[in-house]
C-alpha positions as CSV (number, residue, x, y, z in Angstrom):
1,X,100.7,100.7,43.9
2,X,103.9,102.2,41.9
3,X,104.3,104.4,44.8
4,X,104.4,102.1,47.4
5,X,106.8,100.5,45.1
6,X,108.8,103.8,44.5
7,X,109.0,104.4,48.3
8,X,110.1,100.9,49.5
9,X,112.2,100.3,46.7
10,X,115.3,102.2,47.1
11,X,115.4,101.2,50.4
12,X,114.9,97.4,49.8
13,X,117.5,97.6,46.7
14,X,120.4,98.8,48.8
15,X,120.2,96.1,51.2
16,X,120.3,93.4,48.7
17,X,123.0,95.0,47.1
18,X,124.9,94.5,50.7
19,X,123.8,91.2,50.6
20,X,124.8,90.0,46.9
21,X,128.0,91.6,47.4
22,X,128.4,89.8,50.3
23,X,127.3,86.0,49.3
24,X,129.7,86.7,46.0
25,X,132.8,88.0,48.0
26,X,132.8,91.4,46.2
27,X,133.1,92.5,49.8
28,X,134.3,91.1,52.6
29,X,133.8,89.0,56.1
30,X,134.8,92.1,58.0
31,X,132.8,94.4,55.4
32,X,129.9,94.8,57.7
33,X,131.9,95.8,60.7
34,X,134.1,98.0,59.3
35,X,131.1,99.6,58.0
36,X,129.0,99.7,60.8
37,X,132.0,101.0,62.8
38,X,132.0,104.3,60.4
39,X,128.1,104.6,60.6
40,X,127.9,104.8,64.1
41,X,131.3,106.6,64.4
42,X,131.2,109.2,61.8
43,X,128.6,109.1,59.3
44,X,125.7,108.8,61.3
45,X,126.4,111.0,63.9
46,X,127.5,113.8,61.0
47,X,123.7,113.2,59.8
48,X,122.2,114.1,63.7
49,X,124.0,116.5,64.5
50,X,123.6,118.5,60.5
51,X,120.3,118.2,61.1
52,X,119.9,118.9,65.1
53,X,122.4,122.3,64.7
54,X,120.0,123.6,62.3
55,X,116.6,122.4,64.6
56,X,115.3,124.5,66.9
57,X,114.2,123.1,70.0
58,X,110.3,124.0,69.2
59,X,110.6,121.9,66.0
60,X,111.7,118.8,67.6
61,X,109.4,119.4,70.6
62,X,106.3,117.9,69.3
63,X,104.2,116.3,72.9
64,X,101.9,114.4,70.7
65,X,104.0,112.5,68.5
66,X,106.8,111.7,71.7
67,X,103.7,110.7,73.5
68,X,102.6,107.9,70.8
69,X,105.8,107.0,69.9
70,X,107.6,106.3,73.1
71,X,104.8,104.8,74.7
72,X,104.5,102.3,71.9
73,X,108.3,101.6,72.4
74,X,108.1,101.4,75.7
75,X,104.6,99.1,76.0
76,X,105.7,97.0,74.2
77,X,109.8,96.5,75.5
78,X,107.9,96.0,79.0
79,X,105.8,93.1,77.5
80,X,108.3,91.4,76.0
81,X,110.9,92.0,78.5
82,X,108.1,90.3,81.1
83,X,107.5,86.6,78.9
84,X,110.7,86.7,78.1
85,X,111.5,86.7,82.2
86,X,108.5,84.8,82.9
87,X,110.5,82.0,80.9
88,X,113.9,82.2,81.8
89,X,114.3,84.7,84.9
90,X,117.3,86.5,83.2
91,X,116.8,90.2,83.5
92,X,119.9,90.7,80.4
93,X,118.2,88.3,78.4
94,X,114.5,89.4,78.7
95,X,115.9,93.3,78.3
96,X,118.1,92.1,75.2
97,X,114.8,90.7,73.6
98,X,112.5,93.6,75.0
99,X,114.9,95.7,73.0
100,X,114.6,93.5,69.7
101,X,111.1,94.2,70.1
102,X,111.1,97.8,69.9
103,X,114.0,99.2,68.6
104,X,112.9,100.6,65.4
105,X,115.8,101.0,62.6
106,X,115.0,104.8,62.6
107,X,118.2,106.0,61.9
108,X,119.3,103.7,59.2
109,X,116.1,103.1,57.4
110,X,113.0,105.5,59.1
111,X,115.0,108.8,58.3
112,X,115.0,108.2,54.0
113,X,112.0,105.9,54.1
114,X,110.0,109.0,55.7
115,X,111.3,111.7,53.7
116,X,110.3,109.4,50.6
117,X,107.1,108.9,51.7
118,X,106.0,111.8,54.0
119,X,108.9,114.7,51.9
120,X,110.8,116.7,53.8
121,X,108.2,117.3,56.6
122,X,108.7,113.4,57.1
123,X,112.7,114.3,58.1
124,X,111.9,115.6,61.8
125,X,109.2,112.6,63.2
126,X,111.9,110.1,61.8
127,X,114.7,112.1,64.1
128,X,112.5,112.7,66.9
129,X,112.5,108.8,66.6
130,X,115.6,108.2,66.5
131,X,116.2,110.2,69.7
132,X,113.4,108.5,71.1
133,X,115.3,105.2,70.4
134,X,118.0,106.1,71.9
135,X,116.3,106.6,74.8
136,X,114.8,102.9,74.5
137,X,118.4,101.9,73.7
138,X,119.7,103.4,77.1
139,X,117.0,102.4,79.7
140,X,118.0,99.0,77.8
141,X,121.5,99.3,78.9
142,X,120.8,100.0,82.4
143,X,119.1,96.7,82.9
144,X,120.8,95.1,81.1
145,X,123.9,95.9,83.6
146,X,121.5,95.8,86.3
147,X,121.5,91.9,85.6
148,X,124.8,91.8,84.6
149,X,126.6,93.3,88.0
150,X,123.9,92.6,90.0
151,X,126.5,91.3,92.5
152,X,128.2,94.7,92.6
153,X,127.8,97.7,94.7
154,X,124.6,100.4,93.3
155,X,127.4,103.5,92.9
156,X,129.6,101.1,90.8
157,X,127.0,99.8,88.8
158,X,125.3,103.4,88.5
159,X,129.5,104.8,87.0
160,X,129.4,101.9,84.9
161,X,125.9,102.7,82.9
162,X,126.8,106.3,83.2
163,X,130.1,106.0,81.8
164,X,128.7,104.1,78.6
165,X,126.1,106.4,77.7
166,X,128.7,109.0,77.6
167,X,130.3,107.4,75.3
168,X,127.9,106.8,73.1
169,X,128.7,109.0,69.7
170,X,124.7,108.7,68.3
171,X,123.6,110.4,71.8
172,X,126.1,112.8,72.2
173,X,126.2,114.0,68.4
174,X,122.5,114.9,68.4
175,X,122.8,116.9,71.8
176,X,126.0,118.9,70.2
177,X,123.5,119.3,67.6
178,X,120.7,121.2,69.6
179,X,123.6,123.0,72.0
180,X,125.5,124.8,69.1
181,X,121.6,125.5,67.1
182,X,120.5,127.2,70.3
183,X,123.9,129.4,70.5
184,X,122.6,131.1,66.8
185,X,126.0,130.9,65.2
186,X,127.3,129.4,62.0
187,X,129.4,126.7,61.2
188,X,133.1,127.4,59.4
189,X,132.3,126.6,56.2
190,X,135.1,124.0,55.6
191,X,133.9,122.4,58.8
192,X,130.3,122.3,57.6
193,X,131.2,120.7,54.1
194,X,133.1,118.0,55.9
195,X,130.2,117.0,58.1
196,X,128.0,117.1,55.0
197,X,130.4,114.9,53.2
198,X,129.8,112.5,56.3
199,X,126.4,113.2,56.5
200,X,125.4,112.1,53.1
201,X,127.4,108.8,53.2
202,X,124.9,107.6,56.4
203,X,122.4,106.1,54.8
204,X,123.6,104.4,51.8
205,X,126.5,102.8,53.6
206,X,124.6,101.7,56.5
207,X,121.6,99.9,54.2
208,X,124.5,97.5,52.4
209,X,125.5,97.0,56.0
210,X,122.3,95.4,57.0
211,X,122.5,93.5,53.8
212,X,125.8,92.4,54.7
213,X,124.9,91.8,58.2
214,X,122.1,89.5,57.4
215,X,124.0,87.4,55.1
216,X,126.2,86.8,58.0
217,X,123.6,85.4,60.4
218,X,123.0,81.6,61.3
219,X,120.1,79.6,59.8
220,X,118.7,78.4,62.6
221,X,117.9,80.2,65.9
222,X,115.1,80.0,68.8
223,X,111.0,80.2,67.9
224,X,111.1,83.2,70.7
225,X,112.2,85.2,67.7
226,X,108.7,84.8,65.9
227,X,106.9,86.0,68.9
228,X,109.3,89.2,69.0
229,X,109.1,89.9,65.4
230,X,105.5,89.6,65.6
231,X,105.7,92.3,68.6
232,X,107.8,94.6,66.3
233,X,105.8,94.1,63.4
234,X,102.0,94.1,64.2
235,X,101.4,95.1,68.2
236,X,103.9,98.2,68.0
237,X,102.5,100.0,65.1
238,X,98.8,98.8,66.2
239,X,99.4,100.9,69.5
240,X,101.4,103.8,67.9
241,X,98.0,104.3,66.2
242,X,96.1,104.3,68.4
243,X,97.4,106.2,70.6
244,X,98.4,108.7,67.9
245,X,95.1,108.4,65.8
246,X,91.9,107.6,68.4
247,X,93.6,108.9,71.5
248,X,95.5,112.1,70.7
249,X,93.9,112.6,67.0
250,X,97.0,113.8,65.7
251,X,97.1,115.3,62.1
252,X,97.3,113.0,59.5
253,X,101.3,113.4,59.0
254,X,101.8,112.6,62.3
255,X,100.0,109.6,62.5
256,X,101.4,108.4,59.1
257,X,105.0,109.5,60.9
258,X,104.5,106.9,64.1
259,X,103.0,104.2,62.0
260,X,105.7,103.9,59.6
261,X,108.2,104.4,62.2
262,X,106.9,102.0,64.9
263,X,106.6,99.4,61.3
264,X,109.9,99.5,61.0
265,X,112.2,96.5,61.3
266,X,114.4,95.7,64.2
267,X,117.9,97.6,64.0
268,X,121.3,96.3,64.5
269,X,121.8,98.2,67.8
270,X,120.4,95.5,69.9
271,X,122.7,92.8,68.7
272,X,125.7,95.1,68.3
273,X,125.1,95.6,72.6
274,X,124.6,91.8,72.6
275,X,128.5,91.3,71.2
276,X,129.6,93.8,73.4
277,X,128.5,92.2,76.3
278,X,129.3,88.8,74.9
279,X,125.9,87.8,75.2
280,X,123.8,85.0,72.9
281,X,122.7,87.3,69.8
282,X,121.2,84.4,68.4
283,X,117.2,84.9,69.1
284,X,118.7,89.1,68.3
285,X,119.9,88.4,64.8
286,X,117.2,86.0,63.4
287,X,114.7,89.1,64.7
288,X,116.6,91.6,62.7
289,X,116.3,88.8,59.6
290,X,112.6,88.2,60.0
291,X,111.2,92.0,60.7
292,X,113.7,93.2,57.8
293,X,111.6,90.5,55.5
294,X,108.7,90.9,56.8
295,X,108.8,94.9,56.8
296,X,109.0,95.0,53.0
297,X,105.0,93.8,53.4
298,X,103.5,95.6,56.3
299,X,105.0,98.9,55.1
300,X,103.7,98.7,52.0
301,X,100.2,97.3,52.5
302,X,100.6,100.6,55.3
303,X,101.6,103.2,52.6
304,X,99.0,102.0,49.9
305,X,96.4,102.1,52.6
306,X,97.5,105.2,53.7
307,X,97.8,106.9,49.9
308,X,94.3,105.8,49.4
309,X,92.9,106.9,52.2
């Protein structure tokens, strides 16, 4: 049991610091966007593209692992997205909450969280992941302006999703990543320190962030947010395994990879999309509260089954 303790731990800690520094004032309301914006704008993409630059394409390519993984991202974003259309016939809404329901926090949790429970063979399923997400994160975005400018022309609403994953620094940095790896050369030196430098401030500023971030959210928001978390939570890993385990009977690595990843909470990406298209990120934050709580149990009862077995 220590080492479930000594794995979650770290991770845990860090978020509540965000969050007592927050509810004390130690730092302030615009903390958590401020740090976000250097996350997704610097530090994180520093941290994809280090590691992608020195990837090669084979050790990223694993069929197996993408297989599970995606398809329990993408299961279970269709089955949300459909109740959640069912109810309201919104295709923005029900793609915002098929999002919430599969968009694992790979990037700022999956990444140490698997390289302290897995080692270092633990670092490439959690950025596999995180590419993976991104995908999730993108076919997201083109519904979710498919609803939106539904009453525009297809080639304008086709420039407009293009034009935003373009943009998008967390796809782009990864791709630069596997470009400049596949070219054989080596960074200038300088260069390279400076993206370390970035690199290593990722993670710990983006877990105060989600501390900060859910000391910021509402006390009350919709019940629809217990059915997603539950989604996220227990029917996502449940199908990561078996298709990773059962189906595909993956090595054991693997299979501990896609659990732990598919377990992991709801990220900020899908309420971060929901501000900027002005949308209600009500039902979005209160998901990200709940699966961040309720991940600190299913990830551990997970790893201490998964160290005895």
């Amino acid at each position: 049991m220590f080492y479930v303790f000594n794995v979650v731990f770290p991770i845990f800690a860090l978020i509540l610091i965000g969050y007592v520094c927050g509810r004390t004032g130690k730092l302030g309301e615009s903390a958590s966007v401020e740090l976000n914006r250097f996350v997704v704008w610097l530090a994180l993409p520093a941290q994809l593209f280090s590691f992608a630059s020195s990837s090669s394409w084979q050790t990223l390519w694993q069929p197996g692992f993408i297989t599970a993984f995606f398809l329990s991202c993408l299961l279970v974003f269709i089955l949300v997205l459909i109740v959640s259309w069912v109810r309201k016939h919104d295709l923005a809404a029900a793609s915002f909450s098929g999002l919430s329901a599969s968009y694992s926090n790979t990037g700022y949790m999956g990444i140490p969280l698997c390289v302290l429970a897995l080692g270092q063979d633990g670092l490439a399923p959690a950025i596999i992941a995180t590419f993976i997400v991104f995908v999730m994160f993108a076919i997201a975005t083109v519904l979710i302006e498919v609803g939106i400018q539904s009453h525009k022309k297809s080639h304008e609403i086709v420039w407009s999703v293009l034009k935003s994953l373009c943009t998008n620094p967390l796809l782009i940095a990864p791709v630069a990543g596997l470009l400049w790896s596949s070219t054989g050369l080596l960074l200038y030196e300088p260069l390279a320190q400076v993206i370390t430098f970035l690199a290593a401030a990722a993670t710990p500023c983006a877990l105060v962030s989600i501390g900060l971030f859910l000391m910021q959210k509402e006390a009350t928001a919709p019940q629809q947010a217990w059915g997603i978390g539950f989604a996220k939570l227990i029917i996502q890993p449940l199908i990561a395994w078996l298709i990773a385990g059962p189906i595909l009977d993956l090595p054991n690595l693997w299979v501990s990879a896609v659990v732990i990843l598919a377990a992991l909470p709801t990220g900020t990406g899908p309420f971060m999309l929901a501000q900027y298209y002005s949308a209600d990120g009500r039902i979005i934050s209160r998901v990200v509260l709940l699966t961040t709580v309720g991940s600190l149990l299913t990830l551990s009862l997970f790893l201490w089954w998964s160290k005895r077995v």
